[in-house]
GUNUZA-980339 format. One record per residue (C-alpha): x, y, z; residue in three letters. Coordinates in steps of 0.5 Angstrom, whole numbers, plus 2048, in hexadecimal, padded with zeros to 3 digits. Layout:
N
XYZALA
...
! end
This chain:
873
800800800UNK
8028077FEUNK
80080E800UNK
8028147FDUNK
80381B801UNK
8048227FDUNK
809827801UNK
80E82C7FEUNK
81682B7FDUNK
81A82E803UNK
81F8307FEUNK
81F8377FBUNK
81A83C7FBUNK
81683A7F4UNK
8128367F8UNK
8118307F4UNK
80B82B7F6UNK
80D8237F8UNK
80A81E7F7UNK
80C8197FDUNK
80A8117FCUNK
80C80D802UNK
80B805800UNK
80D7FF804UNK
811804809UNK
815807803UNK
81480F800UNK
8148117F9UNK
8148187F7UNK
81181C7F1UNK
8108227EEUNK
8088257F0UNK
8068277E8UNK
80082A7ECUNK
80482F7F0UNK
8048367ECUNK
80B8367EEUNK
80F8307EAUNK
80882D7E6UNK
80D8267E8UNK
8138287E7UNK
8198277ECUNK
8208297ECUNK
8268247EEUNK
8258257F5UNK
81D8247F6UNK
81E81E7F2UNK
82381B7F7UNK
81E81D7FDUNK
81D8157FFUNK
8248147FFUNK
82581A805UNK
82081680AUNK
82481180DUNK
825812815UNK
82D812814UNK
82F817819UNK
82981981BUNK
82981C821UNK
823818826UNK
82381B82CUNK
825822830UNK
82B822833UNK
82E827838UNK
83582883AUNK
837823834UNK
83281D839UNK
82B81B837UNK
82681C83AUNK
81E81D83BUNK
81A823836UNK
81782683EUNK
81F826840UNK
82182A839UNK
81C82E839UNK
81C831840UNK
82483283FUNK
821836839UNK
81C83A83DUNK
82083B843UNK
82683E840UNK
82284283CUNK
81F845841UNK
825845845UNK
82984A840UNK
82284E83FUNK
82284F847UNK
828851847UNK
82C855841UNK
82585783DUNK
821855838UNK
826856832UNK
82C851835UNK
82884B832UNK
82784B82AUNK
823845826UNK
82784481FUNK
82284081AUNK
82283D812UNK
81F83F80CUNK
81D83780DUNK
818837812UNK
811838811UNK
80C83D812UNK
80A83A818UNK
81083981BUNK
812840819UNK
80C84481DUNK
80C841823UNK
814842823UNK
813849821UNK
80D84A826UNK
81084782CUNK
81784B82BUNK
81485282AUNK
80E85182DUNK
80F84E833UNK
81784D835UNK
817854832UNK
81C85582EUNK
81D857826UNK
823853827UNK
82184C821UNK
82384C81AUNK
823847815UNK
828844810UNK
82484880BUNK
82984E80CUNK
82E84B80AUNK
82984A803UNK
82484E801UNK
824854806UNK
82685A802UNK
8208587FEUNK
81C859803UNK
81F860804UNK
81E8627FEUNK
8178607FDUNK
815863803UNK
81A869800UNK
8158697F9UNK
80F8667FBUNK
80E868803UNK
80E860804UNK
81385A803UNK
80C8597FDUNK
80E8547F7UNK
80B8577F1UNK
80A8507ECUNK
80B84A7EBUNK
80D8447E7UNK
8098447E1UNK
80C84C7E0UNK
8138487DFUNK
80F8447D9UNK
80B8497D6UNK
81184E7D6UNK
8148517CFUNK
81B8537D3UNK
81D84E7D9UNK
8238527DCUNK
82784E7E2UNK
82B8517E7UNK
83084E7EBUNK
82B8477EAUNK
82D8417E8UNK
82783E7E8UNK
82A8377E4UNK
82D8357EAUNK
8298397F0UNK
8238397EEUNK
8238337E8UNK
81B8337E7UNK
81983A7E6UNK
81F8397E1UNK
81C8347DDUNK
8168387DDUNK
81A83E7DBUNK
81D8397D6UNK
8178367D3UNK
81383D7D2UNK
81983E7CDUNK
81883A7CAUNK
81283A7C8UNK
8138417C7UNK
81A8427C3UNK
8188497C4UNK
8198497CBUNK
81F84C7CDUNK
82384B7D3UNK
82984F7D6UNK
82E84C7DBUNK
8328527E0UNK
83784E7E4UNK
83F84E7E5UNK
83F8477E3UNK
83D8437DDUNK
83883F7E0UNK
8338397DEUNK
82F83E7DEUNK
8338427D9UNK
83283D7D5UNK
82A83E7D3UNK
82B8467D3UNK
82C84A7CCUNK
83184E7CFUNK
83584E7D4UNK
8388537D9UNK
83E8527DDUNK
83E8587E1UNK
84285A7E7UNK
8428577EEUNK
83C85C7F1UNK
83B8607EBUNK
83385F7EAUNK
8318667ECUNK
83786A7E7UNK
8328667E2UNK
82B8677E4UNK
82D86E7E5UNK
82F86E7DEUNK
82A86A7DDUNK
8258707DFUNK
8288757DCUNK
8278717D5UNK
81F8707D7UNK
81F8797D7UNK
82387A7D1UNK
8208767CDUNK
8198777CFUNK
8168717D2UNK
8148747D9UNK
80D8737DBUNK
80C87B7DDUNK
80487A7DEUNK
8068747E3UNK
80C8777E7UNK
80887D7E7UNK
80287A7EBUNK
8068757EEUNK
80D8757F0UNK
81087A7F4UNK
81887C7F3UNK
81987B7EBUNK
81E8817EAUNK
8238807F1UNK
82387A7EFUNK
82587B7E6UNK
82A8817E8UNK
82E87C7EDUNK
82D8777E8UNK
83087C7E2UNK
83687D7E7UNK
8388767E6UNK
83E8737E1UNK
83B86C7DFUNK
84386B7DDUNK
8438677E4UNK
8408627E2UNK
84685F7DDUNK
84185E7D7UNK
8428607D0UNK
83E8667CEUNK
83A8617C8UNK
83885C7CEUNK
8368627D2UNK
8328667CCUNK
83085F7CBUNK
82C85E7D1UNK
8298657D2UNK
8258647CBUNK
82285E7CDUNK
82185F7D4UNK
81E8667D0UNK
81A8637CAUNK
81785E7CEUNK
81085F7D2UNK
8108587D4UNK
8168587D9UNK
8188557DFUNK
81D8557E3UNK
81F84E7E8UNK
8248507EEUNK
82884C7F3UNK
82E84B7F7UNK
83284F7F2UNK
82F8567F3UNK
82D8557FBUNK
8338517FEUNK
8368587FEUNK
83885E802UNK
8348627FCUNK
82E85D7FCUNK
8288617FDUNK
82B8667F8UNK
82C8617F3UNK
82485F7F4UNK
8228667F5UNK
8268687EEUNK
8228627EAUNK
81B8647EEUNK
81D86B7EBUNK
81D8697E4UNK
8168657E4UNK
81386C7E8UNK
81686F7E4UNK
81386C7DDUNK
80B86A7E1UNK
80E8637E0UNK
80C85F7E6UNK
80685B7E8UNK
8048587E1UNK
8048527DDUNK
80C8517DBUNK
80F8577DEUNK
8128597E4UNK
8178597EAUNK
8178527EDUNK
81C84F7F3UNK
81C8487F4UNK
81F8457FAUNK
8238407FCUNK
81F83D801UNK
81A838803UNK
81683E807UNK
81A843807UNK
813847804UNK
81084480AUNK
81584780FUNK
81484E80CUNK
80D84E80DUNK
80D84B813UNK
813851816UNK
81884C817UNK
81D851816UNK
81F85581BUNK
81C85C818UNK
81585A817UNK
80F85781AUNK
80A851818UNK
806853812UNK
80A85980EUNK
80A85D814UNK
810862817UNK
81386181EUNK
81486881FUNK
80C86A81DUNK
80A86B823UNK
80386A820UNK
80586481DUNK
808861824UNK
802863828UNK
7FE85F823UNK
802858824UNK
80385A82BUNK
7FB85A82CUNK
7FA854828UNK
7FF85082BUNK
7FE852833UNK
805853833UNK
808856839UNK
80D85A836UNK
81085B82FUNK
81785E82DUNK
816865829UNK
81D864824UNK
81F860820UNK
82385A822UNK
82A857821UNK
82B855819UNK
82F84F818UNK
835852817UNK
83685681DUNK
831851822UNK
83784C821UNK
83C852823UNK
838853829UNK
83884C82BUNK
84084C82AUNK
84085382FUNK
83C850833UNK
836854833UNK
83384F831UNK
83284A836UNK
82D844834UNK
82D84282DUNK
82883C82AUNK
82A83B823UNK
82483781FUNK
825834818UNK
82A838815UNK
832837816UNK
83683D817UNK
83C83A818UNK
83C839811UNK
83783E80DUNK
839845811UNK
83F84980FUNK
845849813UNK
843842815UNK
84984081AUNK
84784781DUNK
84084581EUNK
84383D820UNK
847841826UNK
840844828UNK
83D83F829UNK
84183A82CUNK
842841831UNK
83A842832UNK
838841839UNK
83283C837UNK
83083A82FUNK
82B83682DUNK
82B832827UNK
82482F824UNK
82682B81EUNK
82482481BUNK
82D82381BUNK
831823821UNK
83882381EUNK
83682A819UNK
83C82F81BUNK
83883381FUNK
83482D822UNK
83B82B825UNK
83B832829UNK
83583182DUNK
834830834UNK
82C82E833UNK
82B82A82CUNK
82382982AUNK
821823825UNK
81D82781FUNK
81882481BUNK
81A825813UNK
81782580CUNK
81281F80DUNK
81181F813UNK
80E826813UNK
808829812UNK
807830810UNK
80783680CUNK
80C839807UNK
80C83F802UNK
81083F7FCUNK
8138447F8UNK
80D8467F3UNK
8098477FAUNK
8068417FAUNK
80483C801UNK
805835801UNK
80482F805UNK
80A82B807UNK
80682580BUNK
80A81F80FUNK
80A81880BUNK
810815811UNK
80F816818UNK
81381981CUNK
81981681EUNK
81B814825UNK
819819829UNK
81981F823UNK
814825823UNK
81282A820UNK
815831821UNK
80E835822UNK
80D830828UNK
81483182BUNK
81283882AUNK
80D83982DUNK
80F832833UNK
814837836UNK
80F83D834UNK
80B83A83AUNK
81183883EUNK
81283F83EUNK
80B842841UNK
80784483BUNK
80283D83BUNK
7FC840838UNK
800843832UNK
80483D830UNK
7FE838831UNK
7FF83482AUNK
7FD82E829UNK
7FD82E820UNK
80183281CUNK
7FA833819UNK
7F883881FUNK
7FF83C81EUNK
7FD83E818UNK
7F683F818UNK
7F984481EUNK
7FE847819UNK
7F9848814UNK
7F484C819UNK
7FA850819UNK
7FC852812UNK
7F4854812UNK
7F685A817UNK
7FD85B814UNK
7F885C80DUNK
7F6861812UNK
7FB865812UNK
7FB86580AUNK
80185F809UNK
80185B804UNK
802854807UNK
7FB853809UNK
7F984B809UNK
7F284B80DUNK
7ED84880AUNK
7F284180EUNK
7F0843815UNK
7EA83F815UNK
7EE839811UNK
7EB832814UNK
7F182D817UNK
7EE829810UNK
7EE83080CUNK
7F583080EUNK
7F782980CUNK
7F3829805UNK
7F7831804UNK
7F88327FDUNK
7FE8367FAUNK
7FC83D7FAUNK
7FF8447F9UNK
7FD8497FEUNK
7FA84E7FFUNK
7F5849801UNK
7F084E804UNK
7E984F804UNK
7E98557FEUNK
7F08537FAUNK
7F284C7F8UNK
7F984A7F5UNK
7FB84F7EFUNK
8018547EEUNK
80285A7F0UNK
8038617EFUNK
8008617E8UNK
7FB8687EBUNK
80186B7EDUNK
7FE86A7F5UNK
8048697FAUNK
805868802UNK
80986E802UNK
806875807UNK
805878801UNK
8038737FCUNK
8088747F7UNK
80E86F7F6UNK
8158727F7UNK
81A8727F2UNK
8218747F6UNK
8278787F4UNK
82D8727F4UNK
8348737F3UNK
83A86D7F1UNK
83D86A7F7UNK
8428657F6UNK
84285F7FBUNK
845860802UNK
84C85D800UNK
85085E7FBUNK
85585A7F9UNK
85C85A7FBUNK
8638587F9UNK
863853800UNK
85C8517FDUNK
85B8527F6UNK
85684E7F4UNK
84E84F7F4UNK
84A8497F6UNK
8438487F5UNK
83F8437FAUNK
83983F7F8UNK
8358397F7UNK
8358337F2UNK
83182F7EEUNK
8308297F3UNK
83182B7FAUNK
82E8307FFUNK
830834804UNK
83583080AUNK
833829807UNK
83082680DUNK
82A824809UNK
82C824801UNK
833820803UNK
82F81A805UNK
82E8197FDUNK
8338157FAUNK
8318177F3UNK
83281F7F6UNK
83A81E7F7UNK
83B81C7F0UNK
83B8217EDUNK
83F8267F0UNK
8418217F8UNK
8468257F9UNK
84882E7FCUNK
84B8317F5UNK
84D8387F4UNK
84C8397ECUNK
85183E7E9UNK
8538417E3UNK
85883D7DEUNK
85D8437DDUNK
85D8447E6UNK
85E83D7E7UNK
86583C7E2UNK
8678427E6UNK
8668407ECUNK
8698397E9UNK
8638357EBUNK
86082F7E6UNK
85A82B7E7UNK
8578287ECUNK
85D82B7F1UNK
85C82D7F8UNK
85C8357F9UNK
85C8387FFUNK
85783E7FFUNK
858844805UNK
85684A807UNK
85784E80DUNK
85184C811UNK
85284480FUNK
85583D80AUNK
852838805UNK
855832802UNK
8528317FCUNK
85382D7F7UNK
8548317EFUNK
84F8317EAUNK
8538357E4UNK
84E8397E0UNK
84D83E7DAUNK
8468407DEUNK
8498447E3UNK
84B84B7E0UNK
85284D7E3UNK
85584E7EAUNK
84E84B7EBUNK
84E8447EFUNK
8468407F2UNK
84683C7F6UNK
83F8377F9UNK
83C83A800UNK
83A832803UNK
84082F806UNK
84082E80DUNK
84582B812UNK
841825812UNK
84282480AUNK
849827809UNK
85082980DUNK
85083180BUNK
84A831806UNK
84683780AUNK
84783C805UNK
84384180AUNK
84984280EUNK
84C846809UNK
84784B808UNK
84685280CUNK
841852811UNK
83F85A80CUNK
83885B80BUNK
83385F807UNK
83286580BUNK
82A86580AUNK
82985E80AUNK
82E85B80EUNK
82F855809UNK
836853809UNK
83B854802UNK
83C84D800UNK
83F84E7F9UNK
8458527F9UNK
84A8507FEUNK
8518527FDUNK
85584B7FEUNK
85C8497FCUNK
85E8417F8UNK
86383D7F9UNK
8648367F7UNK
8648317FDUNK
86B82D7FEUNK
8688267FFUNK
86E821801UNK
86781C7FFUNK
86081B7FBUNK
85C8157FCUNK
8548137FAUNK
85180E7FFUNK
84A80A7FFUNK
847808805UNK
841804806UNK
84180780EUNK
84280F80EUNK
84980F812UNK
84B815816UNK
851818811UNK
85681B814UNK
85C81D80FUNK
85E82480DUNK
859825808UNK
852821807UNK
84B821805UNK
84681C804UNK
84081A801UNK
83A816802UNK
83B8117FBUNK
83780B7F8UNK
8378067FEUNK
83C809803UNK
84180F802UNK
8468137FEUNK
84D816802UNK
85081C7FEUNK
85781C802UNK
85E81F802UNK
864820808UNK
86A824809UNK
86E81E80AUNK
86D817809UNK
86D81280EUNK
87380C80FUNK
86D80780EUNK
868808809UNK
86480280BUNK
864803812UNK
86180A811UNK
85C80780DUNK
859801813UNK
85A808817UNK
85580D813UNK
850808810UNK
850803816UNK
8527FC812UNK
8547F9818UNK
8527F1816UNK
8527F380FUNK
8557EF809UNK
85A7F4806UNK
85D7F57FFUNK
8627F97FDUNK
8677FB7F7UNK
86C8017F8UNK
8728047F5UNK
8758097FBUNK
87A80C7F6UNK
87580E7F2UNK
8708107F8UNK
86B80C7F6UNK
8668077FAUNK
8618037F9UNK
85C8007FEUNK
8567FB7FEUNK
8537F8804UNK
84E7F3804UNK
8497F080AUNK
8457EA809UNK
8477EB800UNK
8437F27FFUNK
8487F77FFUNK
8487FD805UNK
84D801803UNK
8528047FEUNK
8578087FEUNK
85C80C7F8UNK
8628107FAUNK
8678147F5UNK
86B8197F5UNK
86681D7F1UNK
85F81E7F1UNK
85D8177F0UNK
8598167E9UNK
85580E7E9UNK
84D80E7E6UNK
8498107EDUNK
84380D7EBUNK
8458077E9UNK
8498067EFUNK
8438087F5UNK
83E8037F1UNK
8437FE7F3UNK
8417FF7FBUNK
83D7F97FEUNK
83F7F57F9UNK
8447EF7F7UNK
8497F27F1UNK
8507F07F3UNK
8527F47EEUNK
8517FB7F1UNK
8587FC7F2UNK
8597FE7EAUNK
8558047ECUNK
8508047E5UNK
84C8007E2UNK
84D7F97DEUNK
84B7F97D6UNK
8457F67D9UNK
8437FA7DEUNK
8428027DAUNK
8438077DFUNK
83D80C7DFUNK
8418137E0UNK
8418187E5UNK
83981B7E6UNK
83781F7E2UNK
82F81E7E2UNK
82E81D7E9UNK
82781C7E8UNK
8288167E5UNK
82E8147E7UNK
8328167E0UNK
8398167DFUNK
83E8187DAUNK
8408127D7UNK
83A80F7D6UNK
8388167D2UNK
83E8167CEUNK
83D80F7CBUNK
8358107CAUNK
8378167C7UNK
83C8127C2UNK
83980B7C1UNK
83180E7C0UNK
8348157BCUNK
8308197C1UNK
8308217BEUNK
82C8257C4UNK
82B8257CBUNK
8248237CAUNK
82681B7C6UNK
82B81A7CDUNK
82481C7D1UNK
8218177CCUNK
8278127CDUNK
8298137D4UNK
8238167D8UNK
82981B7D9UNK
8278227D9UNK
8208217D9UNK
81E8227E0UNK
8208287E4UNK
82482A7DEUNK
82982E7E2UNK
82F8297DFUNK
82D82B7D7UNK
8328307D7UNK
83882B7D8UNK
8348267D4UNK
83582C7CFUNK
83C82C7D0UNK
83D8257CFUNK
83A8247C9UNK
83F8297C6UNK
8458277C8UNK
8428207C5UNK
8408247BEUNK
8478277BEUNK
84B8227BFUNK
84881D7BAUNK
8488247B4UNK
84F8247B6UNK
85181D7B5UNK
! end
């Protein structure tokens, strides 16, 4: 007997609909065609959901001072401590640090308990470190953090423009559907702005390399391209937005040279942007992970004001989102500056409103600590309590071995997490079992303001619950039992629904009322909707009639001026590095990580850099380079590049110390944030290159994961067991002993072959005549066929020494389709033994490609470098 359960992704903040089967105690997953977000389609990660379900690692019960114990005993500490600091050094010594991955529900109740009751405006989320200077420039702009569109607008328009967006690797689905609008109108253009050449790139017509933080010396150009060739909308700027000509005056005092682009790509661009009514404009990480990220927002908002190109079908301004619920944090205020339902902390009228609403007995009348400065204030000592919820600030926060140092100095953290062994969790004196996705059942919102459910398919592990629950458990402990009385996350949302109609009150925009009387059964049969959900309104876009949520009713249009990010390269560190993510893995890992077919592709930290850079700093292919700045150091292995412009080097965010020896890349970024929206400046970091003098380099596989010690490793779940990327400074007297000491193989049967004047050596050992571990050493990177030798674990080939497949066994390749479980091998040779002349024949062949469609660029790339070889031949 099987059952079928629809719940949302956890992954980004498209929003995809799943469709969960749990049959004979075993899941599977696919895409919801139902959803109104992917219509069925999953990216590489939404397809491998199933395999991220086991409980390896979970943790089970609550732990107080690194012992077990009973959930009574943990919370009471909670509460205890919490009181305790309050009573004694104030409201503002505790802080809440939450994640975009919550749900609505959690989100609310963490929001309410901190700045209704404890008092303190001191929670914010890792949504900072997202999406925040979008929300200072919507509210800027529009009066309030208002997404004008939605999805369909991104099919329907005639100009996509992406800025700082690789929407192929970070948001794979909204890409095919970008990719199937164009082509099913060839028409459509697309315009990709980035330093980098990216997959993304790859759909667009043209491509702008611009400079590291230049977005706003284009916008302004922009805007002055929009007056000068007559395309300003006079009658709608006249009747609906404030501030046009401070903000053309300072746009005209700008010099677009800044940018680094040849004056046709420029020209090029502004007449498109120009000449077409239909155009959106998609940003992400690129534009708000800057010291300048509101006034890149701001200056992109301009030029749809400015032409009365917002809120209708197929054009304006569109931020999409990193998160799960990183929309629903923002409605609920989870950020420090903001109260639920888009109202303003520092409105008195607005902080009267939730105050009587909730029967709260205080409530803070300023903003609390960003992110940034929280994590300094709990390094100084302000603050003093500190509970960390579903996020990994060790890893994610800038100056990352500052923030471990805090922590590990803060009098009393609490860590709720579904793992026990993340780099914060390791710091925490109180451990709390978290429920994940499955397990959990509420409300999400997407990036196109869509709310959907996840709802729970698995039961909750050991004593694992829900973060609402906990919350509002210590919420009661604490004094406050009739505010925190929960028993569903149903009731939490008809509360916040009542809310937002009282916010609605005060003419804000995020108004979901018409939910205040859902039923439980409602509840549990909610359908996707887009808000507002109200009695007079519906869904819909806004902004078309020209009404915003400013005092006056107009938008704003900002005076904005060039400003170079915070650190400028120096000769001690004259590389730019750039941060972000990849195709198939997400944020630290703790979940993504658990699928062997997400490692495949890239299983390893890496730093892509410039062919030219890379012959002067004399590194090759596959070297360990070692990346510092002033404030921190990785070891990364060297991806060589033409996509990198130079001087420019990109490095991946997800590397934790759990998963790699020096991978955490945000150890080497400045804490220096955006002044308006405190968001940090993830894009632009000064750092220095050399190359790693390893005495060694070895490759092992292991059927058990083993504790690895050696100078330089990093490791991924693969197949059926593990992948070891290693390398030391100096080389042990005795090769197969370090091997029984780093894979336990104590008992095994052990085959070696070596050659010490060469450097080489090989081990494989064996229990019971299934292999359970090799391991390849070499002077040099070690070169072996990887994929054939994973898919050897567990069996009884003896013949694993050889490193490569026999003539009989054809080794599949590195991954390139992850989906499906592609490699590269297995794509050149259908290339070449079908004729195979286009992307969609290796679909057709191979399934490769056909799925989230995020791989179609590389599948591209092989395909021409097969063509070219043959016409050479």
């Amino acid at each position: 007997m099987s059952k079928t359960i629809k719940t949302t992704c956890p992954y980004c903040g498209v929003g995809c609909g799943v469709l969960a089967t749990l049959k004979d105690g075993q899941v599977s997953v696919k895409g919801d065609p139902d959803h109104p977000a992917n219509k069925g389609r999953l990216c590489s990660k939404g397809s491998a959901l199933a395999e991220t379900l086991a409980l390896d690692g979970r943790l089970l019960k609550p732990v107080v001072h690194s012992a077990e114990t009973t959930w009574d005993n943990a919370l009471d500490e909670v509460a205890t401590r919490f009181k305790q600091t309050i009573a004694k050094h104030g409201p503002d010594s505790i802080a809440l640090y939450v994640s975009g991955q919550l749900l609505t529900e959690d989100y609310y109740v963490a929001n309410k308990l901190m700045k209704g009751f404890m008092g303190t405006a001191n929670i914010d989320t890792n949504s900072r470190l997202c999406m925040a200077s979008s929300v200072a420039g919507h509210k800027r702009a529009f009066g309030a953090d208002t997404v004008p569109g939605n999805y369909e607008d991104l099919e329907q328009a005639d100009l996509l423009v992406l800025v700082g967006s690789n929407l192929a690797w970070c948001h794979p689905v909204l890409y095919q559907r970008v990719a199937a609008a164009k082509a099913a109108r060839p028409n459509m253009r697309i315009i990709n702005i980035d330093p980098r050449h990216t997959a993304t790139s790859d759909l667009a017509d043209l491509h702008l390399a611009v400079a590291p933080g230049s977005d706003v010396a284009l916008f302004n150009h922009l805007l002055c391209a929009i007056h000068e060739q007559g395309a300003v909308d006079s009658a709608y700027v006249a009747a609906h937005v404030n501030g046009f000509d401070a903000a053309l005056e300072a746009a005209s005092s700008g010099d677009v040279s800044v940018t680094g682009l040849p004056r046709a790509d420029i020209d090029a661009f502004t007449r498109a942007w120009v000449g077409t009514e239909k155009v959106v404009t998609i940003y992400s990480q690129g534009v708000n992970q800057s010291t300048a990220g509101a006034d890149k927002v701001n200056a992109i908002l301009n030029c749809h004001l400015a032409t009365g190109r917002i809120g209708r079908a197929g054009m304006g301004p569109f931020s999409v989102t990193g998160q799960p619920n990183a929309m629903g944090g923002r409605e609920v205020g989870g950020l420090a500056n903001m109260l639920a339902c888009h109202m303003d902390l520092e409105n008195a009228g607005h902080r009267a409103t939730v105050r009587e609403f909730w029967q709260a007995p205080q409530m803070p009348d300023a903003a609390g600590l960003k992110a940034v400065d929280m994590f300094r204030a709990v390094g100084d000592g302000r603050i003093k309590a500190l509970w960390v919820m579903c996020t990994n600030p060790v890893v994610s926060l800038p100056e990352a071995d500052r923030v471990k140092e805090a922590i590990e100095g803060c009098d009393f953290v609490v860590v709720s997490d579904m793992y026990g062994d993340t780099d914060t969790a390791k710091l925490a004196d109180v451990l709390l079992p978290a429920t994940g996705w499955g397990e959990k059942t509420g409300t999400v919102t997407n990036s196109e303001r869509c709310i959907s459910r996840q709802r729970s398919f698995l039961p909750a592990p050991g004593e694992a619950r829900h973060d609402w629950d906990v919350l509002a458990d210590v919420g009661r402990r604490m004094g406050w039992q009739a505010a925190f009385d929960y028993e569903t996350p149903a009731e939490v949302l008809r509360e916040y629904a009542a809310l937002s109609g009282l916010a609605a009150g005060h003419g804000r925009d995020f108004d979901i009322s018409a939910l205040s009387d859902l039923s439980n059964e409602d509840y549990d049969d909610f359908t996707p909707q887009h808000w507002p959900i109200s009695a007079d309104r519906n869904g819909g876009r806004f902004f078309a009639d020209g009404q915003f949520y400013t005092p006056s009713g107009k938008a704003n249009m900002l005076p904005l001026h060039h400003r170079s990010p915070a650190n400028a390269p120096t000769a001690a560190h004259p590389f730019v590095l750039n941060t972000g993510r990849i195709r198939d893995q997400w944020h630290t890992m703790s979940r993504s990580g658990l699928a062997p077919r997400l490692s495949q592709h890239m299983g390893e930290p890496y730093v892509e850099i410039h062919p030219r850079d890379a012959e002067d700093l004399g590194l090759k292919a596959a070297d360990l380079a070692e990346v510092t700045s002033p404030h921190g150091r990785a070891v990364l292995r060297v991806l060589i590049s033409d996509k990198m412009r130079r001087g420019e080097v990109f490095a991946p965010m997800h590397w934790t110390g759990t998963h790699a020896s020096d991978g955490r890349i945000d150890a080497l970024v400045a804490a220096e944030v955006d002044p308006v929206s405190g968001q940090p400046e993830s894009k632009a970091s000064p750092v220095k290159i050399t190359k790693l003098q390893a005495a060694w380099y070895g490759y092992a596989v292991t059927h058990d994961k083993s504790v690895v010690d050696t100078d330089y490793w990093a490791i991924a779940r693969v197949g059926n067991g593990w992948q070891a990327e290693l390398a030391g400074m100096t080389a042990p007297e005795d090769w197969e002993d370090e091997a029984r000491r780093l894979f336990d193989l104590a008992g095994a049967d052990v085959q070696v072959v070596q050659d010490p004047a060469r450097g080489l050596f090989r081990l494989a050992a064996h229990r019971g005549g299934q292999l359970i571990a090799a391991l390849f050493i070499a002077p040099a990177p070690v070169e072996l066929a990887r994929s054939h030798l994973i898919g050897q674990l567990g069996g009884n080939d003896s013949g694993a020494l050889a490193g490569r497949a026999g003539a009989n066994q054809p080794d599949p390749g590195a991954t390139i389709c992850a989906c499906f479980n592609v490699g590269v091998n297995t794509i050149i040779e259908a290339i070449n033994l079908q004729n195979l002349i286009s992307v969609e024949q290796i679909g057709a062949a191979l399934n490769a490609g056909t799925n989230c469609g995020s791989c179609r660029p590389e599948l591209a790339a092989i395909l021409a470098s097969a063509q070219h070889r043959e016409a050479a031949e």
